[in-house]
C-alpha positions, -999 to +999 in steps of 0.1 A: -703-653-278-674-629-277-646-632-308-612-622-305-594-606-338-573-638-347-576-674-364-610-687-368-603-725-358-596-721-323-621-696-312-647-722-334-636-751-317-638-739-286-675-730-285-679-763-304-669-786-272-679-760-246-720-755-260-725-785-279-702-812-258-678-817-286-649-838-283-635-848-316-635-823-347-623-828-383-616-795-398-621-798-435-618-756-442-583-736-444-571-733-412-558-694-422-597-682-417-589-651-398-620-634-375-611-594-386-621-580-351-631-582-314-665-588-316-700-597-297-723-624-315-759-623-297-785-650-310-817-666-293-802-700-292-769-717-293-778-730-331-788-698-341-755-682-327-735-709-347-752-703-378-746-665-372-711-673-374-706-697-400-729-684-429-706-656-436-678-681-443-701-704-460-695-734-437-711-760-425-709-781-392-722-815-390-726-828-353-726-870-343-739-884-316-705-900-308-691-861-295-679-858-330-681-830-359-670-820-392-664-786-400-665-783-439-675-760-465-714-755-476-719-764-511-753-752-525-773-773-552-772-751-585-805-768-601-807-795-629-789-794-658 
């Protein structure tokens, strides 16, 4: 996957409904994500490659069966009080 210095959304998006046949996607991050450079993700796998790509933003994507996906923030459990 090759990213273009710019907005995060489209370029997320894109490879969304182009590898994983996506058709409908709430976006529940900032839009204003920037990606700071042109750049060459390499992974073994399509799921691999999108978890490349999101960990450093700590987001999450969560894929239906209906074409659907939400792009959101991962929250990490902190332990018991």
């Amino acid at each position: 996957m090759t990213l273009k210095k710019g907005l995060l959304q489209p370029q997320l998006e894109q490879f969304l409904r182009d590898q994983f046949d996506i058709e409908t996607i709430d976006w529940r991050v900032s839009s204003h994500y920037q990606w700071p450079s042109n750049f060459t993700l390499t992974a073994d796998s399509t799921e691999a490659l999108l978890e490349q790509l999101l960990v450093p933003y700590t987001f999450v994507v969560t894929m239906y069966s209906n074409h659907a996906a939400i792009v959101s923030y991962r929250y990490e459990a902190t332990g018991a009080l």
